[in-house]
CHARMM internal coordinates of N, CA and C (Angstrom, degrees):
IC EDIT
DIST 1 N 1 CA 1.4393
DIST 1 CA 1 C 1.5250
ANGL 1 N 1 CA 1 C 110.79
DIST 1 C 2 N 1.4832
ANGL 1 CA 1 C 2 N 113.14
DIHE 1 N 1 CA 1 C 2 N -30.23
DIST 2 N 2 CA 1.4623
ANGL 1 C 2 N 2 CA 114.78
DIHE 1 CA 1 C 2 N 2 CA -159.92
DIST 2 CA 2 C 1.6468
ANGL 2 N 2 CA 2 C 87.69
DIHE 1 C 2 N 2 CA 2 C -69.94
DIST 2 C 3 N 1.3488
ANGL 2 CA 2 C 3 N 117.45
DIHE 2 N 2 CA 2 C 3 N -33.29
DIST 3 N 3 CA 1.7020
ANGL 2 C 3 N 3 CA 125.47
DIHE 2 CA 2 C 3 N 3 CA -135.09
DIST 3 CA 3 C 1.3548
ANGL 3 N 3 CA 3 C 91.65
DIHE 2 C 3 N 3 CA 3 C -90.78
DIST 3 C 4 N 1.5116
ANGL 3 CA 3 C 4 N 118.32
DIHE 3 N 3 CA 3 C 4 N -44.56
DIST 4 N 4 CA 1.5184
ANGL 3 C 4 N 4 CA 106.11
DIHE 3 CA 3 C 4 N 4 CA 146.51
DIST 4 CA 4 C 1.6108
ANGL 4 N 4 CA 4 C 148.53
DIHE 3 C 4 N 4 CA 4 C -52.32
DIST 4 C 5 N 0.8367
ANGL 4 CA 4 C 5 N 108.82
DIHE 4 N 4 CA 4 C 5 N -7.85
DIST 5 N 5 CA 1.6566
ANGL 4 C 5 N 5 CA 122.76
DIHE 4 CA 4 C 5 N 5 CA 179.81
DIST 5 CA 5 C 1.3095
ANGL 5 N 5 CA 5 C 102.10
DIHE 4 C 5 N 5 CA 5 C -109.18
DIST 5 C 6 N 1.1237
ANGL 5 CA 5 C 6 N 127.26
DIHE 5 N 5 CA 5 C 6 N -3.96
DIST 6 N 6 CA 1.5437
ANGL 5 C 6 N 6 CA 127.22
DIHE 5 CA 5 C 6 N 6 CA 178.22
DIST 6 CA 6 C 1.7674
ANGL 6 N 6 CA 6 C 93.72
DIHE 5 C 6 N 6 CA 6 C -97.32
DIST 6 C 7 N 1.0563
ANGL 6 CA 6 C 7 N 102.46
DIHE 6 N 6 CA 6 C 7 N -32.73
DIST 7 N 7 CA 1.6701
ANGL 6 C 7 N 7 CA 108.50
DIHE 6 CA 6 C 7 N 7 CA -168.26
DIST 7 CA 7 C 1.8837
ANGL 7 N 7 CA 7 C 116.80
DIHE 6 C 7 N 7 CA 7 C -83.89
DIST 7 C 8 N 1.5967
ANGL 7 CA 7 C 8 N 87.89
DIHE 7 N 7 CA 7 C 8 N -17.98
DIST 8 N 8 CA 1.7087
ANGL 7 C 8 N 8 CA 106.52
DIHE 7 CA 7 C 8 N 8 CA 178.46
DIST 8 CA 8 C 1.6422
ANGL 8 N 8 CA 8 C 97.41
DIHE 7 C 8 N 8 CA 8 C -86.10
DIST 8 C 9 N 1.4017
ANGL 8 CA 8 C 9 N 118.11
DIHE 8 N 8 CA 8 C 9 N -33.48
DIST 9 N 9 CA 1.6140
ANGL 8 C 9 N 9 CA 113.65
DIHE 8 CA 8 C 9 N 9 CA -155.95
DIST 9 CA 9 C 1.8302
ANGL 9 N 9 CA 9 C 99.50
DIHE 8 C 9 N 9 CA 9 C -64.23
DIST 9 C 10 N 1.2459
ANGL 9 CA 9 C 10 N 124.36
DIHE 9 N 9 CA 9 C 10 N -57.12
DIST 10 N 10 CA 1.3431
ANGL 9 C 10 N 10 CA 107.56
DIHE 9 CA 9 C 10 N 10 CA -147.41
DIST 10 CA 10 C 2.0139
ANGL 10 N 10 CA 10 C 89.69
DIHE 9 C 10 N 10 CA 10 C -74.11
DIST 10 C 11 N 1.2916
ANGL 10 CA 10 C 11 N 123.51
DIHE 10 N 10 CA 10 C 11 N -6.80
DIST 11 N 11 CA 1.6324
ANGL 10 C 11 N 11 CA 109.40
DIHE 10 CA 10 C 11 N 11 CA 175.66
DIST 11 CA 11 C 1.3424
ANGL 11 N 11 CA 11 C 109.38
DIHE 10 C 11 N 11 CA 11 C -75.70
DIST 11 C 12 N 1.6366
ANGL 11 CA 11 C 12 N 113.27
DIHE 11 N 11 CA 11 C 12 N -27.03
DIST 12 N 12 CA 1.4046
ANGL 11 C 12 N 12 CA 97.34
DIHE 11 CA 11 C 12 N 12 CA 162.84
DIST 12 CA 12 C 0.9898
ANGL 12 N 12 CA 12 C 152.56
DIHE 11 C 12 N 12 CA 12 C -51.57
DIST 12 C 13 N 2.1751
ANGL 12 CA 12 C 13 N 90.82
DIHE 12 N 12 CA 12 C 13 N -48.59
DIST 13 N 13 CA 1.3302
ANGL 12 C 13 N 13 CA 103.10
DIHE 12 CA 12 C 13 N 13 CA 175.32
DIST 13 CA 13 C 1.5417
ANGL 13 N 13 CA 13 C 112.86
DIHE 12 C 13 N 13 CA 13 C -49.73
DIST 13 C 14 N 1.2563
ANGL 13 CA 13 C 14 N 119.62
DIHE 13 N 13 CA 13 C 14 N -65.11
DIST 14 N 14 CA 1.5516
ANGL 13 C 14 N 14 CA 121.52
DIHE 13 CA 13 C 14 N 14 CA -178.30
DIST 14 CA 14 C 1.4897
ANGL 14 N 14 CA 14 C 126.72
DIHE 13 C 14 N 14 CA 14 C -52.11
DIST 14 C 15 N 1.1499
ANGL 14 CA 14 C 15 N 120.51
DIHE 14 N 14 CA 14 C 15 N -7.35
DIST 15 N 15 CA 1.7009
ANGL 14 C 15 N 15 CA 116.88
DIHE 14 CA 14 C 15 N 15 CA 168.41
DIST 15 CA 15 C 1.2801
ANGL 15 N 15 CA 15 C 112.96
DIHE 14 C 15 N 15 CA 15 C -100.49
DIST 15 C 16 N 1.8753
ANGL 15 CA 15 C 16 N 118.12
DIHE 15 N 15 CA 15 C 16 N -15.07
DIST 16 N 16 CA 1.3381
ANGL 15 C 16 N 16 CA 114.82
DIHE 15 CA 15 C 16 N 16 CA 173.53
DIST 16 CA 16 C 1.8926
ANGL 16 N 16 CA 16 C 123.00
DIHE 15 C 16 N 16 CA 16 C -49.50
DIST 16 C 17 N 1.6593
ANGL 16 CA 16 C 17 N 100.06
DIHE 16 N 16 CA 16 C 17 N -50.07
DIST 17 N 17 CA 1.1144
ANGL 16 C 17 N 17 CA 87.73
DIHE 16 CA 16 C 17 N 17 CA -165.10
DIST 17 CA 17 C 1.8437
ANGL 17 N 17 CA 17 C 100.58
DIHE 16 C 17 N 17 CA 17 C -83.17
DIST 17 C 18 N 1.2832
ANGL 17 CA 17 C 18 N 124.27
DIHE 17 N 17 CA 17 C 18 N -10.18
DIST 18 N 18 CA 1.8229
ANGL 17 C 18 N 18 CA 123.40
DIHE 17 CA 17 C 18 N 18 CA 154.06
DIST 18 CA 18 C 1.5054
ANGL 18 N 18 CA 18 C 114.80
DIHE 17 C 18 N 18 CA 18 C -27.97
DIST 18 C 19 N 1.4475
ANGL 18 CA 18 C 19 N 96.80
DIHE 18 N 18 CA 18 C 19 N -65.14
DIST 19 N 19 CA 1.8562
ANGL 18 C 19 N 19 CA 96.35
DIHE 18 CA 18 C 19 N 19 CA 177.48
DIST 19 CA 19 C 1.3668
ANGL 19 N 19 CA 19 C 102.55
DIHE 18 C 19 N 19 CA 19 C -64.34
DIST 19 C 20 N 1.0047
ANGL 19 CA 19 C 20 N 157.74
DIHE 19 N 19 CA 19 C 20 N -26.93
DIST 20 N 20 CA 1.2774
ANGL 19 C 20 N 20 CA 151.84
DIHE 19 CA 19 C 20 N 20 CA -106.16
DIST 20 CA 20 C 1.6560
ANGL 20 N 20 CA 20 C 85.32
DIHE 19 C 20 N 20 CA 20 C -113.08
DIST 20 C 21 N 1.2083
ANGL 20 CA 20 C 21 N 88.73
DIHE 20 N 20 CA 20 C 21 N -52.48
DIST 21 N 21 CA 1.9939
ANGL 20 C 21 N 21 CA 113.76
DIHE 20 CA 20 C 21 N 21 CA -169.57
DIST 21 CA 21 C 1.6030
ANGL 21 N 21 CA 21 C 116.34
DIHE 20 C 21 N 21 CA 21 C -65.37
DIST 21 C 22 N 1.3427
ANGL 21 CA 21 C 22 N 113.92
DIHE 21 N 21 CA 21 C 22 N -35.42
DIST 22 N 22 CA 0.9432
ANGL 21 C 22 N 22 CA 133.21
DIHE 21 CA 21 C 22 N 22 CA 165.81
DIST 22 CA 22 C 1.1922
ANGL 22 N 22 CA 22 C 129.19
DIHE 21 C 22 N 22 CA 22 C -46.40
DIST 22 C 23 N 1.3257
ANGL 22 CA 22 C 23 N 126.76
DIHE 22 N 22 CA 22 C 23 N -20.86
DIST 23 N 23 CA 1.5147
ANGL 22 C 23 N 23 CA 129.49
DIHE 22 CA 22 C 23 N 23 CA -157.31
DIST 23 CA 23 C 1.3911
ANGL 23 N 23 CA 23 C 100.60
DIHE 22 C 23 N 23 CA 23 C -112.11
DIST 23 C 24 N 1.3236
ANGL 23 CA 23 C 24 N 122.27
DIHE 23 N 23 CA 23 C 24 N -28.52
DIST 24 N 24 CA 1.1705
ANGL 23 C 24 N 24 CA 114.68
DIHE 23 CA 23 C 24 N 24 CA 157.33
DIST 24 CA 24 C 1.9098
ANGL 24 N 24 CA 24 C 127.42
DIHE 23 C 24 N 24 CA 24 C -43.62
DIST 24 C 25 N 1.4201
ANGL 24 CA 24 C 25 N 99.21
DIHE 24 N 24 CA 24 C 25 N 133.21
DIST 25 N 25 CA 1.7926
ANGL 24 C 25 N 25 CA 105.01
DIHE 24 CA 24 C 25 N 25 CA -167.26
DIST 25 CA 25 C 2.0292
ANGL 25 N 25 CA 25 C 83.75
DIHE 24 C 25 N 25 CA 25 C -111.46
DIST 25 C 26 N 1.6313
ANGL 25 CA 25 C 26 N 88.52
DIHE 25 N 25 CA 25 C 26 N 112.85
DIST 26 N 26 CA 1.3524
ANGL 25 C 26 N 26 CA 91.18
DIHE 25 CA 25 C 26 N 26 CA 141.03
DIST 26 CA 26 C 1.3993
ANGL 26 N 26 CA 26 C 142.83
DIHE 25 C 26 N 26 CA 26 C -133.41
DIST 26 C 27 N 1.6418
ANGL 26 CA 26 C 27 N 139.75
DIHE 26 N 26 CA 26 C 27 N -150.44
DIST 27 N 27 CA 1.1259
ANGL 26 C 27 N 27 CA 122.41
DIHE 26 CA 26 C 27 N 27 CA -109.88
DIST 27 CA 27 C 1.8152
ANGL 27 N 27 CA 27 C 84.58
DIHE 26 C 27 N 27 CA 27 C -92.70
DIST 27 C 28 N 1.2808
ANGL 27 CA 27 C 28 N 104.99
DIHE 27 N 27 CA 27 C 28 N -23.21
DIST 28 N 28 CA 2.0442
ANGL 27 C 28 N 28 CA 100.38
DIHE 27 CA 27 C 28 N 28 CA -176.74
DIST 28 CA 28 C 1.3999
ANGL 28 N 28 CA 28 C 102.40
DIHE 27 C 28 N 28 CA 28 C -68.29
DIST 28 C 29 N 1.5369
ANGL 28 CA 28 C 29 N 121.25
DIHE 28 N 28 CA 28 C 29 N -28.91
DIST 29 N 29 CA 1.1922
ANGL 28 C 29 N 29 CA 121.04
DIHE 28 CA 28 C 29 N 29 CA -168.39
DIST 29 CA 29 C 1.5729
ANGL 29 N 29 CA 29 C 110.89
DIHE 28 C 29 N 29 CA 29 C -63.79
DIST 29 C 30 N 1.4897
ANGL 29 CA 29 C 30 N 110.95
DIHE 29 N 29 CA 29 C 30 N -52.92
DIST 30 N 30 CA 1.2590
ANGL 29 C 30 N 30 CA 130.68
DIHE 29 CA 29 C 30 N 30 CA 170.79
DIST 30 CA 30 C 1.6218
ANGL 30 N 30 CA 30 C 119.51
DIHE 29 C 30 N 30 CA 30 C -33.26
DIST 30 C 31 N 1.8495
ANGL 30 CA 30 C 31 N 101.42
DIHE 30 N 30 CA 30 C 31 N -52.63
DIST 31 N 31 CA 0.9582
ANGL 30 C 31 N 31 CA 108.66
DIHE 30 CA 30 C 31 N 31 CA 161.87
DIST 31 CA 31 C 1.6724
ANGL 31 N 31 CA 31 C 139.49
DIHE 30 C 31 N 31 CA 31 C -42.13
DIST 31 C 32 N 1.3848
ANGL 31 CA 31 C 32 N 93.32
DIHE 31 N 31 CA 31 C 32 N -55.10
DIST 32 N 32 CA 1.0006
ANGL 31 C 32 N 32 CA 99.80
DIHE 31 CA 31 C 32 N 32 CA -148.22
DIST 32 CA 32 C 1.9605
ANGL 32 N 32 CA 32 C 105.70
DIHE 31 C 32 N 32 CA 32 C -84.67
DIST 32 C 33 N 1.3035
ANGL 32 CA 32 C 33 N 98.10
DIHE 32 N 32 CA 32 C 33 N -8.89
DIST 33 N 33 CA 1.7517
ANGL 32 C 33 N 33 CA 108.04
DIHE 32 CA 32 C 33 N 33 CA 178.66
DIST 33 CA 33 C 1.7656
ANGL 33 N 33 CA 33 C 90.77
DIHE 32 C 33 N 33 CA 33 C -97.91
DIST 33 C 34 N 1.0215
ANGL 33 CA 33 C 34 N 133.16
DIHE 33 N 33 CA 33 C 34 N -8.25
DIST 34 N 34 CA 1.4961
ANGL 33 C 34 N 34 CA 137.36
DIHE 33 CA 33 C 34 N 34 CA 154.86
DIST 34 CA 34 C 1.2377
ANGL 34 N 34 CA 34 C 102.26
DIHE 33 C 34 N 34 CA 34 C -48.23
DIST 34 C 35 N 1.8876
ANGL 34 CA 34 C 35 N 116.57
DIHE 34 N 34 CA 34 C 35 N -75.36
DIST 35 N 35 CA 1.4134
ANGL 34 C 35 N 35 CA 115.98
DIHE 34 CA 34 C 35 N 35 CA -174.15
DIST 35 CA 35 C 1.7638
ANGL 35 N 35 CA 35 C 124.48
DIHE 34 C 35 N 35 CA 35 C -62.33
DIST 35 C 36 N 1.2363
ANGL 35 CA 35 C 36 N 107.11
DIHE 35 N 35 CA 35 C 36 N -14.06
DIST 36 N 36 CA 1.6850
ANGL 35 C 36 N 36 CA 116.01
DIHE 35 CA 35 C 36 N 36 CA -168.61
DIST 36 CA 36 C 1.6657
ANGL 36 N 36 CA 36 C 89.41
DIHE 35 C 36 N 36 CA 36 C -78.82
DIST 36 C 37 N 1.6533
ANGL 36 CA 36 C 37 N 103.08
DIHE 36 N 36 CA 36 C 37 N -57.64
DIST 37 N 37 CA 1.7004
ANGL 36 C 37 N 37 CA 83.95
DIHE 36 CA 36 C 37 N 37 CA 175.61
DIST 37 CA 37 C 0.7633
ANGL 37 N 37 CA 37 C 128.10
DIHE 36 C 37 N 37 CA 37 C -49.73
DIST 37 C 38 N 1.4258
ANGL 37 CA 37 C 38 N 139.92
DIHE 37 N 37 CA 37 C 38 N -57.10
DIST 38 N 38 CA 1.5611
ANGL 37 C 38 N 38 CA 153.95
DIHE 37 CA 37 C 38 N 38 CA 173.91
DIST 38 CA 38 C 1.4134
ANGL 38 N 38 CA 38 C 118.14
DIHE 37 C 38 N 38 CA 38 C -17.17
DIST 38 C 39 N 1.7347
ANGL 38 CA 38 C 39 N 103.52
DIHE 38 N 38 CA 38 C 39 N -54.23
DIST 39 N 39 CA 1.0685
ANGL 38 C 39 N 39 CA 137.43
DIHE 38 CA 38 C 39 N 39 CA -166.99
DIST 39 CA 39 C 1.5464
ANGL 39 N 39 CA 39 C 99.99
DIHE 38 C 39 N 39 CA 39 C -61.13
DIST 39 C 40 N 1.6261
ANGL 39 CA 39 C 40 N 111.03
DIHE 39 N 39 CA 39 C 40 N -65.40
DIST 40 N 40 CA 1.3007
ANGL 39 C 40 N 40 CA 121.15
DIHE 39 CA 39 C 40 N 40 CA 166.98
DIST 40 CA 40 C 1.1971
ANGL 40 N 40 CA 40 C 128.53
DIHE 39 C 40 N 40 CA 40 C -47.80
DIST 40 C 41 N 1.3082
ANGL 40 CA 40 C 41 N 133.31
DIHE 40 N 40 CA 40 C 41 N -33.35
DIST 41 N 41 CA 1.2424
ANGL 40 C 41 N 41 CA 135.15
DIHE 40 CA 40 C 41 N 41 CA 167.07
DIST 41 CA 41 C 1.3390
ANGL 41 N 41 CA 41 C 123.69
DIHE 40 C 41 N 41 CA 41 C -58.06
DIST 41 C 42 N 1.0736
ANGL 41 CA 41 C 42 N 95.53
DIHE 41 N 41 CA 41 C 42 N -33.42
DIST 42 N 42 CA 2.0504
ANGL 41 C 42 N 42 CA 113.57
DIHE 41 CA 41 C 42 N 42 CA 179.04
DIST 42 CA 42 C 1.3104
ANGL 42 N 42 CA 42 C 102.92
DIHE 41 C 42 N 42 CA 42 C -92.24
DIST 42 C 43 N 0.8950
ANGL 42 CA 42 C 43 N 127.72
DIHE 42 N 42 CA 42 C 43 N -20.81
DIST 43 N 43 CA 1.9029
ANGL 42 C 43 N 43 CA 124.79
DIHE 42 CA 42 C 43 N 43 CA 152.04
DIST 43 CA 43 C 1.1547
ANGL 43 N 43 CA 43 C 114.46
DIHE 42 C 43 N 43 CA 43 C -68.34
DIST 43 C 44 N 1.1458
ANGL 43 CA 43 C 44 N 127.71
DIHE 43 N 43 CA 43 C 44 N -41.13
DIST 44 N 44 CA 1.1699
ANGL 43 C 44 N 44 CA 126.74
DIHE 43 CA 43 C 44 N 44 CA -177.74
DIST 44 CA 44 C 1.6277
ANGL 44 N 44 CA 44 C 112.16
DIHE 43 C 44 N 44 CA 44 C -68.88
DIST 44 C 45 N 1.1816
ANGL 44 CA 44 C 45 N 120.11
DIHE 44 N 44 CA 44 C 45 N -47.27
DIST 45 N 45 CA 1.1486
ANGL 44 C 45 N 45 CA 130.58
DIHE 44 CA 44 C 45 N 45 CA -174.37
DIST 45 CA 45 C 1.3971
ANGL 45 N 45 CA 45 C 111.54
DIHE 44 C 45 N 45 CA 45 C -73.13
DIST 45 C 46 N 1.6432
ANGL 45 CA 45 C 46 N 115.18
DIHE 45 N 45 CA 45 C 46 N -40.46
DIST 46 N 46 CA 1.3622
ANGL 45 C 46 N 46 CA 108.92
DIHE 45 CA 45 C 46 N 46 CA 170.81
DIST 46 CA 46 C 1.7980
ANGL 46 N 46 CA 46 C 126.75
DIHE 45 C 46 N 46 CA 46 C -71.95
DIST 46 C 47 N 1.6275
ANGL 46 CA 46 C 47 N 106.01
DIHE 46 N 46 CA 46 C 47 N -27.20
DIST 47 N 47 CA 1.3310
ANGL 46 C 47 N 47 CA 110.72
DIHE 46 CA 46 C 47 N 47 CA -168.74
DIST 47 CA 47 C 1.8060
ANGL 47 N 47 CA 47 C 93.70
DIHE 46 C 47 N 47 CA 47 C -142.36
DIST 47 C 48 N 1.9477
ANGL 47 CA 47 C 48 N 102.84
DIHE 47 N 47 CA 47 C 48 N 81.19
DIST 48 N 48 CA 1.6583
ANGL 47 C 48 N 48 CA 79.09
DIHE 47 CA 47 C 48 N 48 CA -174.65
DIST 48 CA 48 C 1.3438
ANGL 48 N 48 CA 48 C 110.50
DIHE 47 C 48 N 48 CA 48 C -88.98
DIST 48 C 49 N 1.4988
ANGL 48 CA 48 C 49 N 100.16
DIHE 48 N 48 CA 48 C 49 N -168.28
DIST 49 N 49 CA 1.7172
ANGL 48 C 49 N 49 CA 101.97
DIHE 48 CA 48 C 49 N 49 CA -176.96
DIST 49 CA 49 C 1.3520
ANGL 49 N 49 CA 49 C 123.35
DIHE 48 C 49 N 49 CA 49 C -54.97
DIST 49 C 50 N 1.2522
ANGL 49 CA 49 C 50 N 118.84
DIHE 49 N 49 CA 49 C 50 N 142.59
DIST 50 N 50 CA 2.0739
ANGL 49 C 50 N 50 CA 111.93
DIHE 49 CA 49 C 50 N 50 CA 178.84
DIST 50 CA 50 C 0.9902
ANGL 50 N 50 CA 50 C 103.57
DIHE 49 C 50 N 50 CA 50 C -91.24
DIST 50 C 51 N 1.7402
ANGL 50 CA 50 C 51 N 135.71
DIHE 50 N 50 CA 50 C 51 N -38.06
DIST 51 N 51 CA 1.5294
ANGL 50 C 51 N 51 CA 130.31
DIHE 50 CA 50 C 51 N 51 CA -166.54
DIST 51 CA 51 C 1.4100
ANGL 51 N 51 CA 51 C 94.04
DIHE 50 C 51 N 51 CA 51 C -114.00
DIST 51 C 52 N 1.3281
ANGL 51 CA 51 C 52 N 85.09
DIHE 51 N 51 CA 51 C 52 N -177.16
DIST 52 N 52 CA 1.8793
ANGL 51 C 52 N 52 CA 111.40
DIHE 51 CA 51 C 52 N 52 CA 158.88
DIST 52 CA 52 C 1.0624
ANGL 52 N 52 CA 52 C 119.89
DIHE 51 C 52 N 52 CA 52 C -39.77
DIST 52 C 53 N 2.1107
ANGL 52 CA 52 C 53 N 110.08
DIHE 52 N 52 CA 52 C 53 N -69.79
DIST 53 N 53 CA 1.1609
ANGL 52 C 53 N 53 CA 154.27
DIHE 52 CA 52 C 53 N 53 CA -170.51
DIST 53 CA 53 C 1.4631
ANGL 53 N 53 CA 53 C 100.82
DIHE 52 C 53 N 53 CA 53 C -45.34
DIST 53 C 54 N 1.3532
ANGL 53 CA 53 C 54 N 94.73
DIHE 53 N 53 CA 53 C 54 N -57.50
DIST 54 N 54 CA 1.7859
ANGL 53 C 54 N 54 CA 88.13
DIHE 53 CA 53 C 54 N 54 CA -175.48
DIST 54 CA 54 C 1.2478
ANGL 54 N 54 CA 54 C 126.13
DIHE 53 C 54 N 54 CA 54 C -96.22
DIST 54 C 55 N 1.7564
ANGL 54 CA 54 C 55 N 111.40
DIHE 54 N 54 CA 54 C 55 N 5.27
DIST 55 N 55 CA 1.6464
ANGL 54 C 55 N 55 CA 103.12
DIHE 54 CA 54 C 55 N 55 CA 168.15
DIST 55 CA 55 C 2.0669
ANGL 55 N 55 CA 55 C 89.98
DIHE 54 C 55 N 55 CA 55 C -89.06
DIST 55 C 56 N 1.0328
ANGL 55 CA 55 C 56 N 117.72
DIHE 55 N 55 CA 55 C 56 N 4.36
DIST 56 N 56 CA 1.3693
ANGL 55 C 56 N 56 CA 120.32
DIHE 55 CA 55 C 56 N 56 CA -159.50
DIST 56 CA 56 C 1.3605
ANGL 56 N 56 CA 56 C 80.13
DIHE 55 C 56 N 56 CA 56 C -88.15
DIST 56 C 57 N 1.5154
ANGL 56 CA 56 C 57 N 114.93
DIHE 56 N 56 CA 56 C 57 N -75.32
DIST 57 N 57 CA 1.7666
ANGL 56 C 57 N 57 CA 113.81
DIHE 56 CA 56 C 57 N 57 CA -172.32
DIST 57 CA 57 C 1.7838
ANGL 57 N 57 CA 57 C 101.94
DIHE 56 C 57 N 57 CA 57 C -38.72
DIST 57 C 58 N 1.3854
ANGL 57 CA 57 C 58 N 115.49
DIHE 57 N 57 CA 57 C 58 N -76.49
DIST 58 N 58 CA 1.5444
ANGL 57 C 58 N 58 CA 119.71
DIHE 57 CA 57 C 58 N 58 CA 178.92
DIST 58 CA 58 C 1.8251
ANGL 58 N 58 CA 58 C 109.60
DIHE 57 C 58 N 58 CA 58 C -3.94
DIST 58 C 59 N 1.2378
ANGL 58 CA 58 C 59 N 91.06
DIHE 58 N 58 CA 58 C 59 N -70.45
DIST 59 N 59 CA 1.5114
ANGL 58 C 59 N 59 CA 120.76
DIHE 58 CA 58 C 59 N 59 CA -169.57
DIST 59 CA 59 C 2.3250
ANGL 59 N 59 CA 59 C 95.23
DIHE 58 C 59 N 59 CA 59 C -48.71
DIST 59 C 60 N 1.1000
ANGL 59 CA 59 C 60 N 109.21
DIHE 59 N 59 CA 59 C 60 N -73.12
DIST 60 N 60 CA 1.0762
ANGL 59 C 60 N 60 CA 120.69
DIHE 59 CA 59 C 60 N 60 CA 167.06
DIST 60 CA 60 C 1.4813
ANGL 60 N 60 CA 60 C 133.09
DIHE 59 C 60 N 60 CA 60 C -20.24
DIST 60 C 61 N 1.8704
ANGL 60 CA 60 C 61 N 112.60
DIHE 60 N 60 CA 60 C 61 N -61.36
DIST 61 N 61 CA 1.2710
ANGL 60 C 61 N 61 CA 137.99
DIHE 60 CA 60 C 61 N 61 CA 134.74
DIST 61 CA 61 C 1.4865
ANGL 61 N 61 CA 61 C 127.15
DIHE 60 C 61 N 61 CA 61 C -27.83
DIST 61 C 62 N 1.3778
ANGL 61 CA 61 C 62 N 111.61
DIHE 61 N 61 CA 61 C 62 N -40.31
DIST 62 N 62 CA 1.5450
ANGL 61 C 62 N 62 CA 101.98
DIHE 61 CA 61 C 62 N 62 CA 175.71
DIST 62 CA 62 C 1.5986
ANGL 62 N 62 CA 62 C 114.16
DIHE 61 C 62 N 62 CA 62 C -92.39
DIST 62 C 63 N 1.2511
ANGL 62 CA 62 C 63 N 113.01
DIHE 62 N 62 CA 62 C 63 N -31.91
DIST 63 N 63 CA 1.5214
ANGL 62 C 63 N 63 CA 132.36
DIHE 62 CA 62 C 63 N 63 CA 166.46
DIST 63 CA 63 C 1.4498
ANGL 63 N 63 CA 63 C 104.81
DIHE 62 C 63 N 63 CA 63 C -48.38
DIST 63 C 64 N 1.2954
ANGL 63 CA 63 C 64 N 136.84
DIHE 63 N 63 CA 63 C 64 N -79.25
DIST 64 N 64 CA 1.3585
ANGL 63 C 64 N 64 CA 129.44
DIHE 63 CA 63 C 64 N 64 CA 164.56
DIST 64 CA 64 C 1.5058
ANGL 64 N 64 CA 64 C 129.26
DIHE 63 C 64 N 64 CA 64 C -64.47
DIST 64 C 65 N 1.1488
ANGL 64 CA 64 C 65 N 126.50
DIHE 64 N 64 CA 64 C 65 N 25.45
DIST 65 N 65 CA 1.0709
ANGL 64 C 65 N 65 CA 125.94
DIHE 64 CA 64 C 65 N 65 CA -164.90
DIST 65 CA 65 C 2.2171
ANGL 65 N 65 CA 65 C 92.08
DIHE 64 C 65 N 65 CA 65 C -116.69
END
COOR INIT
IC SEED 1 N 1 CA 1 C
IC BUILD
């Protein structure tokens, strides 16, 4: 087990700073959750919610999104 964890350590080291890099939002990114809202808004407006349930999901969708 040890001989494995010696063999896992240096893949760690090297994907740490991968995520690391990752979290950075740039400018297409910006963009591009620009257009998803957009997108959503004009859904919304064209086909809005009928129930609760589904302005509830809606609501949900933009929160995790």
């Amino acid at each position: 087990m040890i001989k494995m964890m010696k063999a896992a350590l240096p893949l760690l080291l090297l994907a740490a700073p991968l995520a690391l890099a990752a979290c950075n939002e740039g400018p297409a990114e910006r963009a591009g959750r620009s257009l998803d809202n957009a997108a959503s808004s004009v859904r919304d407006a064209v086909d809005p919610p009928r129930g609760p349930a589904e302005r509830l999901g809606r609501s949900l969708d933009r929160a995790t999104n």
